[in-house]
C-alpha positions, 0 to 999 in steps of 0.5 A: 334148959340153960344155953350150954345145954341147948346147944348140945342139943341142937345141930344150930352152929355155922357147920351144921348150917353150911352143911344143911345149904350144901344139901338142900342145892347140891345140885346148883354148887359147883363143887361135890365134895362135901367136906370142901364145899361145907368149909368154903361155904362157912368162910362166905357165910361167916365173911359176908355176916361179918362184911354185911353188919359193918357196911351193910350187905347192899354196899358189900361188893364181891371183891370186899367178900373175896378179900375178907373170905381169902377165896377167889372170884371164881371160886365164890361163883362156884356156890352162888351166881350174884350177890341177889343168890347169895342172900337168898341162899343165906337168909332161906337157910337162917329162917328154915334153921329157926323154923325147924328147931322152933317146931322140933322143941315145941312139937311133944310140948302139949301145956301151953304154960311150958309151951310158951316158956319153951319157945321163949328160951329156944327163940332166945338161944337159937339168936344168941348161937346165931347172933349175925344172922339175926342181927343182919336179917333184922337190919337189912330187911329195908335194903332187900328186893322185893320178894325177899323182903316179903319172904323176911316178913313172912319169916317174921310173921310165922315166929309170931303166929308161934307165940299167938298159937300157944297164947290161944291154946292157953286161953281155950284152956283157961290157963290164960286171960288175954285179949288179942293174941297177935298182938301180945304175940308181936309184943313178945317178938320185940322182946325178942329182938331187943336181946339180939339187937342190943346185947352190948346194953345187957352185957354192960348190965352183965345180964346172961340170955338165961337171965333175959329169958326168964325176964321175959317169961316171967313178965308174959305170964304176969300179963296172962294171968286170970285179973291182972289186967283189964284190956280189950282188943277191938 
């Protein structure tokens, strides 16, 4: 499965997440037309990314958002109350994207050695579609209030908790030989990231993520393997 293919597949670009948002609070959203509502949500979506990675959403104000999304104050009231709502409504649909499409490609996926590979390019492609947000998410865990910081976290842990599930179903298995699943599971997250945290790096090296990904999955199945290695987690 290469990217192009994935996207085909999966309903991840920035309509299909505004029109899941509208859905999901079409009862707090002042404006009922779908069609409306949807393309007004993709300009705040895509401006509030776009202020956020090149100031940092805690020094975003709602006056650099109204100017960068051509929309009025008003009109941005009409979707979210303050800046605290706004990124709560951003960052709970970006997680629920990635936990629904990580389900949904692993859910008929039953040998834990394709299992992982199938993970590794879905988690891979879903930041390449949507690289802002992960990149933003990443970067502006720090600044989060409270509970939002921990939900960030939470989001984080469930994507490893992914990896330790198909590491374990691998080892009960005897497909693979590892000790300490969480841990190779957060080896694997970092892996992860490095892609969508420094892609100038890979693109300067003219490395595509079909590539990455099969880096990384041929380097975890290298350590998996039966007598590669000689590790204990205590």
């Amino acid at each position: 499965m290469n990217l192009k293919e994935f996207e085909k597949r999966v309903a991840v670009s920035t309509e299909d997440i505004c029109r899941e948002i509208f859905a999901s609070r079409a009862a707090t959203i002042r404006i009922k037309k779908e069609k409306v509502a949807v393309g007004n949500l993709e300009k705040i979506f895509k401006a509030t990314l776009k202020l956020a990675n090149r100031k940092g959403f805690h020094a975003m104000s709602l006056r650099d958002l109204c100017a960068e999304s051509g929309m009025s104050s008003g009109g941005l009231y009409a979707y979210f109350k303050n800046k605290e709502e706004l990124l709560t409504l951003i960052q709970e649909q970006g997680r629920a994207i990635v936990a629904r499409v990580m389900t949904e490609e692993l859910v008929h996926v039953d040998d834990p050695v394709l299992a992982l590979e199938t993970a590794v390019r879905s988690h891979l492609y879903l930041s390449e579609v949507l690289q802002p947000w992960f990149f933003f998410s990443y970067m502006e865990t720090r600044f989060f209030h409270a509970e939002e910081g921990k939900r960030a976290i939470a989001g984080e842990l469930q994507t490893e908790a992914i990896f330790a599930d198909i590491l374990n179903r691998g080892v009960e298995r005897g497909v693979f030989a590892i000790d300490g699943p969480l841990l190779v599971a957060a080896a694997i997250k970092a892996l992860l990231q490095d892609w969508y945290l420094k892609r100038w790096k890979y693109r300067q090296r003219e490395i595509t993520v079909e590539a990455y990904a099969d880096f990384v999955i041929a380097m975890i199945r290298a350590y998996c393997k039966k007598g590669t290695h000689e590790y204990t987690h205590e």
